[in-house]
N, C-alpha and C positions, 0 to 999 in steps of 0.2 A: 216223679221228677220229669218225665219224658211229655206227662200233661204239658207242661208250662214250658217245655223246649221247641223252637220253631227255627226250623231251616228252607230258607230261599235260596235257589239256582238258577241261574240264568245264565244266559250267553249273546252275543252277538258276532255277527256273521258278516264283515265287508270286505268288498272287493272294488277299484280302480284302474282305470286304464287312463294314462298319460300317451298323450302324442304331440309329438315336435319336431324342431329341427335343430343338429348340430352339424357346425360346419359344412351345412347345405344337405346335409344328410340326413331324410327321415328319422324318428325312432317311433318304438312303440314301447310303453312301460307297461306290465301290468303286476298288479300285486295285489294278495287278498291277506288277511286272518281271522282268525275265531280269536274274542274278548271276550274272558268269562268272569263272572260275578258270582261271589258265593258267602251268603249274608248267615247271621246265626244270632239266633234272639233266646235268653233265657228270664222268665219272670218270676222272682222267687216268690214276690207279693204282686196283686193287682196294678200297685200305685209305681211300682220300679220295673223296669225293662233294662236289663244288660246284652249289649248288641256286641259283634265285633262283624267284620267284613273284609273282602280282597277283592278287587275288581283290578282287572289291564283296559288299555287304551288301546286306541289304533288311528293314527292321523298321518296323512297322505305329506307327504313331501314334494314341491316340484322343482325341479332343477336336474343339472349332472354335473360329475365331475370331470379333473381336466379332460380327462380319457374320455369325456361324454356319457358315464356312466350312470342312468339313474338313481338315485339319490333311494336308498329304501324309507319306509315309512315310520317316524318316531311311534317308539313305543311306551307306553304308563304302566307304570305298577303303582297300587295304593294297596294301604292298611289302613285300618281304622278301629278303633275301640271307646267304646262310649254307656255312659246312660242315661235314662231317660225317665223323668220321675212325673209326676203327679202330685200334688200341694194344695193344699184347703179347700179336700174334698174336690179335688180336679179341678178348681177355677186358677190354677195355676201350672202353666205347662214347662218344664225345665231339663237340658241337655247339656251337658258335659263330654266331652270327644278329643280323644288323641286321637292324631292322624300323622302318616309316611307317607311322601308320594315321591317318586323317580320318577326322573323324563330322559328317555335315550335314545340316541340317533340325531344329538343336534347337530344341522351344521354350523363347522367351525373355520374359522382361515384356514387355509392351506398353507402350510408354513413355506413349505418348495416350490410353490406358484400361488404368488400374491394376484389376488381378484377374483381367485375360485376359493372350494371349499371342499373339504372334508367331511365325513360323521364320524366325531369322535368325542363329540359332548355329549354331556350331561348335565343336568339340574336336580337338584334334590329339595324338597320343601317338608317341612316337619314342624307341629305345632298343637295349638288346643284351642278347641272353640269353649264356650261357653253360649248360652242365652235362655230367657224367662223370660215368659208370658202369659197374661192370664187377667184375671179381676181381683185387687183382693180384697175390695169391697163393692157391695152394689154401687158400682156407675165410674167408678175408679177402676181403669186399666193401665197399664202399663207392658210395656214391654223394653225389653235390657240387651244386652250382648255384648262379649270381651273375646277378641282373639289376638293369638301371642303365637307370630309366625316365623322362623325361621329356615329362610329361603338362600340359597345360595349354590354355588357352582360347583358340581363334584367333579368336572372332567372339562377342560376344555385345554386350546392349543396358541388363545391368545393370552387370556385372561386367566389369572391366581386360581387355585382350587379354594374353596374358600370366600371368594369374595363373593358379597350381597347380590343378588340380582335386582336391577334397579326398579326403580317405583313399585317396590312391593316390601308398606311399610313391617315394623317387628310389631307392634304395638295398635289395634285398633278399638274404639270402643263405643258406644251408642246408648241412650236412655231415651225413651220417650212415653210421655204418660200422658192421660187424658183425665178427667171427671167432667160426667155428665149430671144436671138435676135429674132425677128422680120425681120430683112433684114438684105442686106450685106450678102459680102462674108463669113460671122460667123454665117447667118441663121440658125436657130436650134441649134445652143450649145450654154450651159448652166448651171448656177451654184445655188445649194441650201447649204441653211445648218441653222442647227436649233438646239435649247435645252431643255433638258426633264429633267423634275426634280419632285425625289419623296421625301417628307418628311418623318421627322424619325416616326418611326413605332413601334408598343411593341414588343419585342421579344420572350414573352410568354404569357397566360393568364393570371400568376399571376402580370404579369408588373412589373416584378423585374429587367428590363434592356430594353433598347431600343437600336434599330438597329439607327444608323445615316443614315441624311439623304441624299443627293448626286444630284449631274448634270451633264448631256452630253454632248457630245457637240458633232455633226457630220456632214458631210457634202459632197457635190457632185459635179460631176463635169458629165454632159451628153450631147450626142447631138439625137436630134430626128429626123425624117422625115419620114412623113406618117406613114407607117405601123413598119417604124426600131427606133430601137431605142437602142442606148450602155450607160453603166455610168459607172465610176469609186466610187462606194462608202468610205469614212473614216467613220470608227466609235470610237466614244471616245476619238477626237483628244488629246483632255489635258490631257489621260491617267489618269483621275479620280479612285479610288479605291473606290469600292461599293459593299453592299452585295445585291443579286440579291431576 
């Protein structure tokens, strides 16, 4: 068992220095962390990998509070669990993946001094990718992908716990396929075209409106050989109307 068991550790190491001025008054900020990642891969067959993983973040904050207080550094936590397969004899690549991620340390209004800010938010995002890739015949590829996200506020001191965090739709999804000849005088040209589609999205925090949601639709026309290669691309044949 311990054959087909494979464990990754890593880390990372940063540190920042802010310098400014409050109310005429030098500062100096500094602040560092260690972000570690620690990944785990089991394969019970060749063709399937079952991963799972944890990794922290580390992003710099600049600002102070009323007190002039530098602002410390938002912190990430993620989980992830997933697999990863193999399909007609490997010419098909395919993954599946839960995922948790926490964000902490956001600023928020200051309830008792409107125009500064607090850390006392949060954001939580939790969701599932999918996507395949691959050939599944000579000259015929395609590639797919479905994610189903939900993102929203765990903490904050304006805004509902709970509510959407804006332009980050629940619903996304994509196809795109190509066939190329194989022989004949028409070897190497070749035609793709595919559709993307994002679901509607909040427009603000306070989720007083949503953006709608939309699809594309595009498509190609290429020929290849060896190392050349031309295409004519269309994008957005149907002239959809979408806010970006």
């Amino acid at each position: 068992m311990l054959e087909n068991l494979i464990l990754v550790v890593g880390g990372r190491f940063d540190t920042y220095e802010d310098k400014g001025q409050w109310d005429g008054e030098p500062y100096v900020t500094n602040a560092d962390a260690f972000s570690p990642r620690v990944g785990l891969v089991y394969q019970p067959i060749p063709e399937v990998s079952l991963y799972a993983n944890f990794s922290q973040s580390f992003t710099p904050v600049f600002g102070t509070n009323i007190n002039g207080d530098s602002f410390d550094p938002q912190r990430g936590t993620g989980y992830e669990i997933g697999v990863k397969t193999e399909l007609l004899e490997g010419r098909l690549i395919s993954t599946f993946a839960l995922y948790d991620t926490t964000l902490s340390n956001i600023p928020t209004e200051d309830p008792d001094n409107p125009g500064f800010s607090i850390q006392v938010g949060s954001q939580r995002s939790q969701g599932l990718e999918f996507d395949i890739a691959g050939e599944i015949l000579p000259g015929w590829q395609i590639i797919a992908s479905y994610g189903l996200t939900n993102a929203d506020i765990a903490e904050d001191n304006t805004f509902p716990s709970g509510n959407r965090l804006n332009n980050v739709p629940t619903n996304t999804a994509s196809l795109w396929t190509t066939y190329t000849l194989q022989e004949g005088n028409f070897q190497g040209f070749g035609l793709g075209t595919g559709i993307f589609y994002v679901g509607n999205r909040a427009g603000d925090l306070a989720n007083s409106f949503d953006v709608p949601s939309y699809a594309l639709v595009d498509a190609a026309i290429y020929y290849q050989k060896e190392k050349f290669r031309a295409a004519l691309n269309f994008k957005n044949i149907f002239g959809a109307r979408y806010f970006d």
